[in-house]
N, C-alpha and C positions, 0 to 999 in steps of 0.2 A: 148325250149326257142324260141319264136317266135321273128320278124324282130322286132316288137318294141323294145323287151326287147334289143335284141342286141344292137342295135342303141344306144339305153339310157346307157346300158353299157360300152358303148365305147366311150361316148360324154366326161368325164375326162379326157381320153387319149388325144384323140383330141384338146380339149381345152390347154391341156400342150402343144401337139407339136405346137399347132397354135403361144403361147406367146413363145414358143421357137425358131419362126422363126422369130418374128416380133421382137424378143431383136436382134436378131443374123443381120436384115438386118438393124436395129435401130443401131447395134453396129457399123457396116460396113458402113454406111451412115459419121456416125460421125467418123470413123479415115480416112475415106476417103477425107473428111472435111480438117481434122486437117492433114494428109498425104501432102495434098496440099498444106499449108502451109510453107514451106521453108523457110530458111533468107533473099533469095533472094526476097522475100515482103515486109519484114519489114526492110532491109538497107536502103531502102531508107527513111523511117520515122525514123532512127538511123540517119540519114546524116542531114536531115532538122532540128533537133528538140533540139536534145544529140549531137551529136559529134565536137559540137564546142568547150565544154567541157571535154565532155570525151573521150578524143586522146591524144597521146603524154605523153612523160611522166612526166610533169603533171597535168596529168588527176585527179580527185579527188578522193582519196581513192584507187588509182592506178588502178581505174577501167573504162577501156577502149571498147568502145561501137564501133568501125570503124571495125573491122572484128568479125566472128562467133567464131573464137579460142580465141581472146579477152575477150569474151562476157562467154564464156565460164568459161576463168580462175578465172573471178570474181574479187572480190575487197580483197583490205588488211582483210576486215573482214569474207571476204569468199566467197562460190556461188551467185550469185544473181536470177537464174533461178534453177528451181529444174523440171527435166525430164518428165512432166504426172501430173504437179500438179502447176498451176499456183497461187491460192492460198497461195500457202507457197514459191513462188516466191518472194525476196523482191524486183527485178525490177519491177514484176507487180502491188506491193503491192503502190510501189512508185508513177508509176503512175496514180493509183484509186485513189491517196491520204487516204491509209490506212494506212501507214508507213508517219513520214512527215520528214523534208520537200519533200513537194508533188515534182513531177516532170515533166517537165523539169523547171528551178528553173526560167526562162523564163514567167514561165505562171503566172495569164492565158493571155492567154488561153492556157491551158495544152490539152493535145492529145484529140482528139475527139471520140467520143465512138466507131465509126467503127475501128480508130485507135489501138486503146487498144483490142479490141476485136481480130484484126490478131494480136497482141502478144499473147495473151489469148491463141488463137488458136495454134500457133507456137509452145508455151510450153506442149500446154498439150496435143500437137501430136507426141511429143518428140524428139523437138530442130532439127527438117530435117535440113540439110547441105543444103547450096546451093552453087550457085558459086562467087556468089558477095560479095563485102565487103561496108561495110557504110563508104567513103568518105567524109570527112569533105567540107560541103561548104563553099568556102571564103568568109571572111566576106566583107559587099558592101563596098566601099570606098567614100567619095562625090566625085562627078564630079565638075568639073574646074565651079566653081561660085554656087556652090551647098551648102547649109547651113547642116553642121554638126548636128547630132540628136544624142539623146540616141541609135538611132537601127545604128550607125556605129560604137560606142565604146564598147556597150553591149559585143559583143564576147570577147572583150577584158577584162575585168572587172569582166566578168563570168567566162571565162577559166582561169585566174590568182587570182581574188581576192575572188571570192565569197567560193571557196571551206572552207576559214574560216568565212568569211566576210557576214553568214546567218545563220540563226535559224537553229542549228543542226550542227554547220559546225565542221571541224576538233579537234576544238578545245572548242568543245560543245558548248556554248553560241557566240555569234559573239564577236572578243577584242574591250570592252568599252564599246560596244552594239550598234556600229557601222556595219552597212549592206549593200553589193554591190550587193544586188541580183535582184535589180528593182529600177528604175529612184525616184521614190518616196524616198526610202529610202538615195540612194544615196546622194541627195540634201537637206535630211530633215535635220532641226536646232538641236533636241534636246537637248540637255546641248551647243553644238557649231556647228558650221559650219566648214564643210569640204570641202565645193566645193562654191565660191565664184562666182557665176556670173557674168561674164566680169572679172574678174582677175583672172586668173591661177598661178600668184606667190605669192599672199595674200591665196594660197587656201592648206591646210592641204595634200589635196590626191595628187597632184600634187609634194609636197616638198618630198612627202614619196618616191613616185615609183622615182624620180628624184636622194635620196642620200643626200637631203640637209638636211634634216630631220632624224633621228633614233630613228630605228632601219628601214635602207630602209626596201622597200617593193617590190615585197611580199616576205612573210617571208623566203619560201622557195626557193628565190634565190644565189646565182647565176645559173643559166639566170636570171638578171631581165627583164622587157619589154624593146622591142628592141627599139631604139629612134624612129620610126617612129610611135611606136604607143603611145609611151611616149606626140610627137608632134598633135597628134589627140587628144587625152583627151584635151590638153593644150587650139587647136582649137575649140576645143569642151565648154567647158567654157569660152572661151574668146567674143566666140560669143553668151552666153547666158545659155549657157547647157541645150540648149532643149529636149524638150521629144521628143517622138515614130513619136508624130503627127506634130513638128516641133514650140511648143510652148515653150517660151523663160521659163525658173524659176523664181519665185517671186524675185523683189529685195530682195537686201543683207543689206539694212540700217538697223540697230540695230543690227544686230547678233554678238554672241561671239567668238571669233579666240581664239583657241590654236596652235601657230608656235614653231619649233623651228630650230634655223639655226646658219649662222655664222653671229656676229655682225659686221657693217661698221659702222665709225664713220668721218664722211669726211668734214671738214667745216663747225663744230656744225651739222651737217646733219646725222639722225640716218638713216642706212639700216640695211636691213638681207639678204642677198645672192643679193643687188639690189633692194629689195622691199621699198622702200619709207616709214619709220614710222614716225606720227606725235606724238613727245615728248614733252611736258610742265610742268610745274611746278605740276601738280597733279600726274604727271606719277610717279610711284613708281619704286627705282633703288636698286635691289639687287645683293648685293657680290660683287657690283665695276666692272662691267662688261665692258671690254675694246674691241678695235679692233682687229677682230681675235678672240675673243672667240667665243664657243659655248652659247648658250642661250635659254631660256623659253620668248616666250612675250606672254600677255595674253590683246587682244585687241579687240574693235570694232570696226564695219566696219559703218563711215560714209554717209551721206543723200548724199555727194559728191564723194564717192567710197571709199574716204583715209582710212590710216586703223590706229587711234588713240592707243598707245598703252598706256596700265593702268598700265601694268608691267613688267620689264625687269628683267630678273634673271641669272646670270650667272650658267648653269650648270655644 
């Protein structure tokens, strides 16, 4: 056999070890990748994004994002990371918006692709430790002459209400089909109004977390919200209930109110917990409702803010 033959004979061999080294440093390249990865990359995109939410215990679906043993244990419904396979991750899944509601329930803007990509990686280099944990950061508060927006109460609203209060939430469909997961929804009319612009005691969400209303909220208090952040929502709609960008929400004239509280009756003068109703002759009076009862009013919100009631109902 002469040098050709050889050669030619031995170019299959070669050819295997060549694709055998080129997978082996291709293979090595990429855990070296995903090796690098640790938590200690991704807590801090868990602390800005999630953990306003998902901290504390209640966090929703008891699945808590602020450390790597957290993240770990998963939610009531199980793992949420799965070792070498971020595809069948359902945090990952969640934030690609493959699984919905997409996440963080914030968005958008939800994570940005380099963002997603170091989880991607983190999983499917399989979940390296590191040393840090995802710290929630506090939410902003206004400063002394600073107008209130949706981005000061948001943390608040998301971390307590939205876990039922969005498409998908605890309790599958949101109750009534009511949703606190975005300024839009928050303030929108649909059958009624919840959040009354310039009045926080004519306003549904307001009378809930407060107790004048039932079944208070949220539901799964006690704890409910501490008063100070009870008094921020309240500032928050008194001065408009602005959005993100500091833009007030459309007037409130014509919308439909569903309250319910305790009735005053003070000098021909109808209240409910202090709120001023205006009663006339077209108002409808059901069951004899006296001072001190509980009650149903079903009412619009006048061109001059007042809040007309159409029905009184003792329940």
């Amino acid at each position: 056999m002469n040098v050709h033959e050889r050669v030619a004979g031995a170019m299959p061999r070669l050819r295997r070890l060549a694709a055998c080294c080129l997978a082996g440093a291709l293979s090595s390249a990429i855990l070296g990748a995903y090796a690098a990865t640790a938590f200690d990359a991704i807590a801090p995109i868990f602390a800005q994004r999630c953990v306003m939410c998902h901290n504390g215990d209640a966090a929703p679906l008891g699945l808590r994002l602020d450390s790597l043993e957290n993240v770990l244990k998963g939610s009531q419904k199980g793992a949420v990371v799965k070792s070498g396979d971020p595809d069948a991750s359902e945090l990952v899944r969640r934030i690609r918006g493959q699984s919905q509601p997409r996440m963080p329930l914030t968005g958008p803007p939800f994570l940005g692709a380099d963002e997603i990509a170091l989880i991607e990686n983190w999983v499917a280099g399989g979940l390296v430790a590191g040393t840090g944990a995802a710290k929630p950061s506090q939410p902003d508060r206004p400063k002394a002459g600073e107008a209130v927006t949706y981005l000061h109460v948001a943390p608040i609203l998301l971390q307590r209400c939205a876990k039922c209060h969005a498409a998908n939430g605890l309790k599958g469909a949101p109750p009534e089909g009511y949703r606190l997961d975005t300024w839009e929804e928050t303030i929108a009319r649909a059958d009624r109004l919840r959040v009354v612009p310039g009045n926080p005691a004519a306003s549904e969400l307001v009378r809930r977390i407060r107790g004048q209303a039932l079944p208070r909220m949220p539901f799964d208090g006690p704890p409910y919200l501490a008063e100070e952040d009870i008094l921020l929502i309240e500032q928050w709609i008194r001065q408009g209930a602005r959005d993100a960008q500091g833009k007030p929400a459309p007037a409130p004239a014509g919308a439909s109110l569903r309250l319910h509280g305790t009735l005053n009756n003070i000098n021909n003068t109808w209240e409910l917990d202090g709120l001023p109703l205006s009663v006339d002759a077209a108002t409808r009076i059901d069951k004899r409702p006296g001072p001190g009862d509980y009650v149903e009013v079903r009412a619009t919100v006048q061109r001059d803010g007042a809040v007309r009631a159409n029905r009184i109902r003792r329940r």
